[in-house]
N, C-alpha and C positions, 0 to 999 in steps of 0.2 A: 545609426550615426557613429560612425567611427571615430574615435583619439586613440591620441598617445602622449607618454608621459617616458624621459629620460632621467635618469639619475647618477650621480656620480659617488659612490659609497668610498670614504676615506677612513683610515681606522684613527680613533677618538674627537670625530667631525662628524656635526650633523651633513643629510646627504645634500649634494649642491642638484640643484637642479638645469638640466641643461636643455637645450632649445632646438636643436637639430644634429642629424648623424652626422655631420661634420665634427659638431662639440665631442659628439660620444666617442668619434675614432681617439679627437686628439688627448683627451680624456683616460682613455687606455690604455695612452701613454705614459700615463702618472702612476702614482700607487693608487691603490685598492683596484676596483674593477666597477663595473656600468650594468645599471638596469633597464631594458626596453621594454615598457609594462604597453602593450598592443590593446585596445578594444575595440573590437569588432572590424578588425584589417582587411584590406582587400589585397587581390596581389600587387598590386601595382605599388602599396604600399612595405609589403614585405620580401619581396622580388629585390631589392638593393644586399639586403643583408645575407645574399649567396655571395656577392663577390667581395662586399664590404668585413665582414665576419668571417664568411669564409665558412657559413653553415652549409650542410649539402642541399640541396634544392628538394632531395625526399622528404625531409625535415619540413622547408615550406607548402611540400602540397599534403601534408598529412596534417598540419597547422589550419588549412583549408576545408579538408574533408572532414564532414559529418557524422561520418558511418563508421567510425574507428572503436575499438576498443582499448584501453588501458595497457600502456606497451612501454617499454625501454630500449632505446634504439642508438648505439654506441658506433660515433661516426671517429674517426680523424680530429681531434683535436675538439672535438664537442659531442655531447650529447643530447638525443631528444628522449623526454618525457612525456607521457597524454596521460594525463589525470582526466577525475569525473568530480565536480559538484551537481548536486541535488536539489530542486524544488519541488516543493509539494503543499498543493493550495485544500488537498483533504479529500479532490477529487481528483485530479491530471499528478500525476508523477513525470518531471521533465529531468533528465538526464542529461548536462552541459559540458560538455568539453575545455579544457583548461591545458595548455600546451607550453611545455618547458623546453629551452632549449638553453644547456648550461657548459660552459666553459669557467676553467678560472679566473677568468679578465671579464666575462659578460655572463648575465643573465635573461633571457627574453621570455616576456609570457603571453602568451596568444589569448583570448577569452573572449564570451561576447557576442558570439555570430549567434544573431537570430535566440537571443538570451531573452526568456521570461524575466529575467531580475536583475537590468543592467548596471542595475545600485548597487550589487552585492559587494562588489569589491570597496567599494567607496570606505568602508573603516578601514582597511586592509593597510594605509599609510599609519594610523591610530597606533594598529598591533608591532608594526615594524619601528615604529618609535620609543616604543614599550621595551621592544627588545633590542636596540639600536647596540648595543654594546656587543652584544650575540651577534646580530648580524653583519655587522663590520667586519667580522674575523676573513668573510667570505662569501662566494657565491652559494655554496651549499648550505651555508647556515641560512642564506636569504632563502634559498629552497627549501629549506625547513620549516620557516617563518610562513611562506604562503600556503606550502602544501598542512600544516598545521592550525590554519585558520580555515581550511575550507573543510578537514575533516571532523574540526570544531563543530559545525555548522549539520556536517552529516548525522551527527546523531541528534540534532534537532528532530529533522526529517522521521529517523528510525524511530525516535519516540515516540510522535507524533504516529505514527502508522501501530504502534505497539500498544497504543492508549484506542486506538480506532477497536483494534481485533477484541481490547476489553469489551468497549462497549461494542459490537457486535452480539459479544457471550450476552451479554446483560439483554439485549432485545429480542435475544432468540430466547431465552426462560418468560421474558414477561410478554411477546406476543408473536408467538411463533404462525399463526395464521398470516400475520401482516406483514413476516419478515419476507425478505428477496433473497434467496442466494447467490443473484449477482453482484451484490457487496462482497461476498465472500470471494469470487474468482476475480473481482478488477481487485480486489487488496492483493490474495496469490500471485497475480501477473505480474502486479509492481513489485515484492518482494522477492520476484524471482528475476527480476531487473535490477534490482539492489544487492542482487548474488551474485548473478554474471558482474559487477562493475566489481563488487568489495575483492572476490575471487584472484581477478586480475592486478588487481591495484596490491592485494597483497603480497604478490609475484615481483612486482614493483620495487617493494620495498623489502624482500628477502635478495634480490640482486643487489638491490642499493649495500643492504648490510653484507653481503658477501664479496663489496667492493667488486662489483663485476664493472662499476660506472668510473672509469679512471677519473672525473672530475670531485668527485666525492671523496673527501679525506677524513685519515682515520679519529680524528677529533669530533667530526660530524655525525660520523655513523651510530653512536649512543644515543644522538636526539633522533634519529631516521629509525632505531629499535624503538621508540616510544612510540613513534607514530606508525608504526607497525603492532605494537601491541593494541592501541585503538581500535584498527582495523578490525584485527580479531576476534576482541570482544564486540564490533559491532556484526561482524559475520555468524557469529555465535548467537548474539540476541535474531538475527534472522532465520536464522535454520529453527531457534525455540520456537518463532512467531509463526511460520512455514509449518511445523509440526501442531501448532496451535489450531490454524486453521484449518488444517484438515480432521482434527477432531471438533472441531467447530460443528464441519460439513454432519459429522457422522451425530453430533447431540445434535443438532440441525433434525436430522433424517430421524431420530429416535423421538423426538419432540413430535414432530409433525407426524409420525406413527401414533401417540399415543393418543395426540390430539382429536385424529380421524378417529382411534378406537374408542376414544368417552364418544363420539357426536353417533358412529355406529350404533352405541350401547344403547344410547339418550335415543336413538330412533326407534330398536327393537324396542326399548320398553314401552313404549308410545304405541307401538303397532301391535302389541301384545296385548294392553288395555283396549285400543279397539278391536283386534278380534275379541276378546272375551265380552265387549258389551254386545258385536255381532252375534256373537253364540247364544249369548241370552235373549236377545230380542227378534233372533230370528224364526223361533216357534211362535213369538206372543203378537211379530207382524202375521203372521201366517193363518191364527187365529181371527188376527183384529180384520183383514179381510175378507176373509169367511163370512165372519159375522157380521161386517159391512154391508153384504150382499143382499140384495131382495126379497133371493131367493131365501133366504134363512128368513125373514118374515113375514114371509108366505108359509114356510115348514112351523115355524113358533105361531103364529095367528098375533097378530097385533094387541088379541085382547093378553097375553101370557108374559107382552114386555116386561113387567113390571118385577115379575121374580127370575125371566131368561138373563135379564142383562149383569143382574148382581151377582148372579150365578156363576154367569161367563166371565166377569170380572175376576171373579175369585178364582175360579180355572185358573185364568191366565197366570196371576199371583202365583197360585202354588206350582203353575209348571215354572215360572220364572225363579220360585226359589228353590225348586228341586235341580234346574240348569246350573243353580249358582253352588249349589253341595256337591253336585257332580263335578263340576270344575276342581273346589277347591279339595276332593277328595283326589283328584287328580294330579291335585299340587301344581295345577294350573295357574294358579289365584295362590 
């Protein structure tokens, strides 16, 4: 479901809120400049503001498309921005698109399509009222204000995925039988979807600060070097956690090496006991039926049982402990 929300930012005046692009042209014509805060637009809805604004219509169908990356795009009298916010529920990493189109008289933000978290923006009025003083001065300080609330947010995410790789380390030491390594390649995949966007977006804000964006003034560019410094160390806490994981993989692979090598040990010594009882018992079966046989009381006479058997008994005994000194002279045993 799509809305939208107009504003008219005056400097030392709460922002007036306006009710149709009629209000926002004639509006423009005052002082300050106008906000068109978009959620989730169709064209039909953002088709007017090529001829009314006077954005390039590139601008609107890159506002539409999904498949964009993190970009800066300097038209004629306006600029477009494609920023990224992030959600992550622990399993799906979703990656949203968040579309700037700035001039000194307007600001328009696109957000929304086909959004896991269409509430996100919902405090976003909270934080601009916080800073209402700041952002008055201007469009870019307002650029500031949201692109600063949603990098906020970013290192939720980052944490959140940096606290996960912990406990990974933790279940691969206490039961590396049980563990999956597919935990560890869907955490990689998304970190390295968190590289590609931070990457690009810091590209962003190194043009921003080298004032390539004619809209962006030199009073601005100190809060747009902060939030470029964010970036940084959040692209840095990723390449650590990227590094982390693949020495994950490798204690991974060394755990479950040694693991197989105690249950191997635990086998041989098992199979080692039982040859060594085979070894012993296999003369004194060899005996026992022997002497089992008929024929051996036929050869003994039935009346001689009474001293053949204890005899044979004892046989057996001393071949069984003479097997068990041979062994252990062997150092078998």
């Amino acid at each position: 479901m799509s809305s939208t929300l107009f504003f008219h930012f005056q400097p030392k005046q709460k922002p007036a809120v306006l009710g149709t692009l009629d209000e926002v042209l004639a509006a423009m014509q005052q002082n300050g400049f106008v906000w068109l805060d978009y959620n989730g637009p169709t064209m039909e809805l953002l088709q007017p503001l090529i001829e009314k604004l006077g954005i390039h219509p590139l601008s609107i169908e890159d506002c539409l498309d999904e498949n964009q990356i993190p970009k800066l795009d300097v038209y004629q009298g306006n600029s477009f921005i494609l920023f990224n916010n992030y959600a992550y529920d622990g399993k799906e990493l979703v990656i949203e698109e968040v579309d700037f189109i700035i001039s000194p008289k307007f600001l328009v933000t696109v957000h929304g399509r086909n959004s896991k978290r269409p509430e996100f923006f919902d405090k976003l009025p909270e934080r601009i009222e916080r800073a209402l003083n700041t952002v008055n001065k201007g469009t870019d300080f307002l650029l500031h204000t949201v692109m600063d609330y949603i990098v906020d947010h970013k290192f939720v995410v980052i944490e959140t995925m940096e606290e996960e790789v912990d406990a990974l380390e933790e279940r691969i030491h206490e039961a590396p039988d049980k563990f999956k390594p597919a935990q560890l390649m869907r955490l990689r995949s998304h970190l390295l979807a968190l590289r590609k966007s931070l990457f690009h977006e810091r590209e962003i804000l190194i043009k921003i600060c080298r004032k390539d964006a004619p809209c962006i003034t030199d009073k601005s560019v100190y809060y747009f070097r902060d939030i470029y410094d964010h970036l940084t160390k959040f692209f840095e806490f990723i390449e650590i956690n990227r590094e982390m994981i693949s020495n994950l993989f490798e204690l991974f692979l060394s755990v479950r090496s040694n693991h197989l090598a105690m249950i191997s040990l635990q086998t041989n010594e098992v199979m080692k006991r039982l040859t060594l009882i085979t070894t012993i018992f296999m003369p004194l079966t060899l005996l026992a039926g022997v002497g089992g046989m008929s024929e051996w009381s036929m050869m003994t006479g039935p009346e001689n049982w009474t001293v053949a058997y204890p005899v044979f008994l004892l046989a057996m005994v001393g071949i069984g402990w003479v097997n068990y000194k041979i062994l252990k002279w062997l150092r078998w045993i």
